[in-house]
MILUM-406370 format. One record per residue (C-alpha): residue in one letter; x, y, z; chain. Coordinates in nm, 3 decimals. Layout:
! residues N
pt aa: A xx: X yy: Y zz: Z ch: A .
...
END
This chain:
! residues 93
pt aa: X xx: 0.608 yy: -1.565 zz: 1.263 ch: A .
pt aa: X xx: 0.354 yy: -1.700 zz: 1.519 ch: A .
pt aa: X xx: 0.077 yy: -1.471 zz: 1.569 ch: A .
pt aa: X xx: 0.097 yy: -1.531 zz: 1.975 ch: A .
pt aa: X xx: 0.500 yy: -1.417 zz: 1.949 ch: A .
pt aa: X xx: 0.384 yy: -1.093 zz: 1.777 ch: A .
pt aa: X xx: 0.255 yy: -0.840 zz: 2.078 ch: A .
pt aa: X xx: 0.041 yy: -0.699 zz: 1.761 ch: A .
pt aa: X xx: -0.019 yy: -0.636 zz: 1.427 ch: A .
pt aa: X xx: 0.254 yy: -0.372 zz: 1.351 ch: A .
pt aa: X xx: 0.534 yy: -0.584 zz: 1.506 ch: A .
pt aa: X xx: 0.445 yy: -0.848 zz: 1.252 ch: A .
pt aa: X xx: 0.389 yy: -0.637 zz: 0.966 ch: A .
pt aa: X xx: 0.758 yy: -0.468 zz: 1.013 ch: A .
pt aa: X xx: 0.847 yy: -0.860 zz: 1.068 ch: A .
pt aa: X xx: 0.748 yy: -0.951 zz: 0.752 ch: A .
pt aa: X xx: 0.881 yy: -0.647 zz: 0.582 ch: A .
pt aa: X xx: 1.218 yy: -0.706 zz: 0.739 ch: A .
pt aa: X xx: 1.179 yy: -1.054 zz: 0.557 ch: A .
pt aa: X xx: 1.117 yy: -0.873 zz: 0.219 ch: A .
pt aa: X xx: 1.476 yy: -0.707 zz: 0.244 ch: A .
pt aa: X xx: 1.699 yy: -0.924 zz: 0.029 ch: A .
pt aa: X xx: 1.405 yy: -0.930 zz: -0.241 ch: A .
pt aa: X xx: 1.397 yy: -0.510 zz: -0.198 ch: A .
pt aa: X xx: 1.803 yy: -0.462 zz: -0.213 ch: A .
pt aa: X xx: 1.798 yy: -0.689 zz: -0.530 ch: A .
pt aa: X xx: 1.563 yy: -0.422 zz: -0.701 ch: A .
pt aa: X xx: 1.706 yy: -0.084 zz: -0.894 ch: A .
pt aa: X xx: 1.636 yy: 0.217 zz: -0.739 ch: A .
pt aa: X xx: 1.289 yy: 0.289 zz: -0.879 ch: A .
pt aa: X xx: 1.199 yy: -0.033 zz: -0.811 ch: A .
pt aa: X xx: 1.329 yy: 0.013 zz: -0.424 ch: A .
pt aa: X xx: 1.135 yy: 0.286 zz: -0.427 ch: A .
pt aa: X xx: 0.789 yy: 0.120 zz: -0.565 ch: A .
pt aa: X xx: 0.832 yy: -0.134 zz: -0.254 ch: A .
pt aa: X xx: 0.912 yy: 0.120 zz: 0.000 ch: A .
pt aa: X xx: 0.581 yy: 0.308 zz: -0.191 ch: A .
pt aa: X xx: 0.379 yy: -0.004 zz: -0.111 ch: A .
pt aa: X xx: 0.519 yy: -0.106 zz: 0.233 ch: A .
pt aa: X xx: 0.413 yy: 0.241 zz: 0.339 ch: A .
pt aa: X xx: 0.032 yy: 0.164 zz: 0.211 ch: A .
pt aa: X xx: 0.022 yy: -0.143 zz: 0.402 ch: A .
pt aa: X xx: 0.171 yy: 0.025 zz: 0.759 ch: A .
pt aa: X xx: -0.103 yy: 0.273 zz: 0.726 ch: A .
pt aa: X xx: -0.349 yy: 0.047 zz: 0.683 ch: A .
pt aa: X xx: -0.233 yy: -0.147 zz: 0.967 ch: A .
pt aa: X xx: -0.502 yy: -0.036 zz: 1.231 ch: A .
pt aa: X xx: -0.774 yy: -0.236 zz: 1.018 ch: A .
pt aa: X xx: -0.533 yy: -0.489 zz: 0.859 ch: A .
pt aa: X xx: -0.508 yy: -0.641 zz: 1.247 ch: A .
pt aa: X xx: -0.863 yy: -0.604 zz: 1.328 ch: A .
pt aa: X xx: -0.932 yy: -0.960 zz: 1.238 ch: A .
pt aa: X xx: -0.658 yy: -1.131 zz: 1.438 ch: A .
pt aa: X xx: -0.721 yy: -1.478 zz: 1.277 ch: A .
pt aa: X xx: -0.680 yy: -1.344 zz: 0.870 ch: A .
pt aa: X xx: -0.317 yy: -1.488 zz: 0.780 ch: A .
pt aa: X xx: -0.066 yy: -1.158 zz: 0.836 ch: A .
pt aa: X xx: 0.061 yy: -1.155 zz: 0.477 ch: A .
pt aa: X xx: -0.330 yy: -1.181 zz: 0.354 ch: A .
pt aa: X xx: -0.363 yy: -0.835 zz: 0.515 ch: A .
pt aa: X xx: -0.081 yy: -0.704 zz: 0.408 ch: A .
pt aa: X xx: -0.144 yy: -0.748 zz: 0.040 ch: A .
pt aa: X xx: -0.518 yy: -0.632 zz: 0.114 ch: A .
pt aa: X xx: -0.383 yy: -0.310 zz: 0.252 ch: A .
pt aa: X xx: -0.176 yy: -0.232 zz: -0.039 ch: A .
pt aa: X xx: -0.463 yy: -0.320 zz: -0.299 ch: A .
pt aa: X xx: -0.735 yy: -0.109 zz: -0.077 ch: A .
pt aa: X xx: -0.412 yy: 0.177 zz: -0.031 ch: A .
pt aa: X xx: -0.370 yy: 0.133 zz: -0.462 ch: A .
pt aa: X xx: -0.743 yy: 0.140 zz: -0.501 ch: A .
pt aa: X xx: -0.760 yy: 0.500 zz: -0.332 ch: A .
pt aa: X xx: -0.471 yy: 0.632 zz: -0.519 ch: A .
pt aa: X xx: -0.607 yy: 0.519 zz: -0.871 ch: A .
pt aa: X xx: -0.938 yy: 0.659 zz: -0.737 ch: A .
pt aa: X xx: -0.746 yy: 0.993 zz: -0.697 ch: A .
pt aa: X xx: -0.580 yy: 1.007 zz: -0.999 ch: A .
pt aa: X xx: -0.874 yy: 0.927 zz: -1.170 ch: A .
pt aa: X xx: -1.027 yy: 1.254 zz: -1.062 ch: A .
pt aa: X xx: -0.723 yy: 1.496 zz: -1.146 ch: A .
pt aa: X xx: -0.771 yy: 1.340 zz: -1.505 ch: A .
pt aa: X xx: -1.131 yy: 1.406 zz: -1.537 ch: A .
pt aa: X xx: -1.140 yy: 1.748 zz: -1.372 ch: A .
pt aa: X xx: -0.816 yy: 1.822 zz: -1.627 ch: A .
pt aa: X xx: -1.035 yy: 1.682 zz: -1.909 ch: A .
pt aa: X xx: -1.319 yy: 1.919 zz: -1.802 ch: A .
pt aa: X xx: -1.070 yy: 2.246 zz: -1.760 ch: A .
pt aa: X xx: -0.963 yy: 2.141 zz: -2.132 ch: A .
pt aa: X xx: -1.297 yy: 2.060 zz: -2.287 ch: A .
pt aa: X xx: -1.399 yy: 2.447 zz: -2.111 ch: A .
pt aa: X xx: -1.113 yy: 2.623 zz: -2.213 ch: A .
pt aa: X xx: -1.159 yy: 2.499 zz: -2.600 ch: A .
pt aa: X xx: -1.505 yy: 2.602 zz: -2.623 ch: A .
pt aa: X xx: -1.413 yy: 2.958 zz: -2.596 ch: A .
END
């Protein structure tokens, strides 16, 4: 899509999702559901995704997911440690 057709950054991100369709209808359900999982991280990361205007639209999109995967790892990562900790506690009594 040319960027000066696209009125912003959101238009072109649902653009390119739209694109994405055939590829998404041709996965199972779960995997439907990992796309729509990862679409999602890259529409709300789309305030700073279209801050840089010249950065090639898909660029940002797969940015957004990785930065939108990095915080949910990061999460995860603490439920595991604090469960680690509540276990370690709870076998020392």
């Amino acid at each position: 899509m040319d960027r000066t057709a696209a009125s912003s950054y959101r238009t072109v991100l649902e653009a390119l999702i739209k694109d994405w369709q055939d590829f998404r209808k041709a996965l199972r359900k779960e995997g439907q559901e990992a796309f729509d999982h990862l679409m999602n991280k890259a529409r709300g990361l789309a305030s700073a995704a279209g801050y840089d205007p010249w950065l090639d639209p898909m660029e940002s999109v797969y940015m957004s997911i990785l930065v939108g995967l990095e915080k949910e790892i990061a999460e995860l990562r603490a439920k595991v440690k604090e469960l680690e900790e509540r276990s370690t506690h709870s076998s020392d009594n």
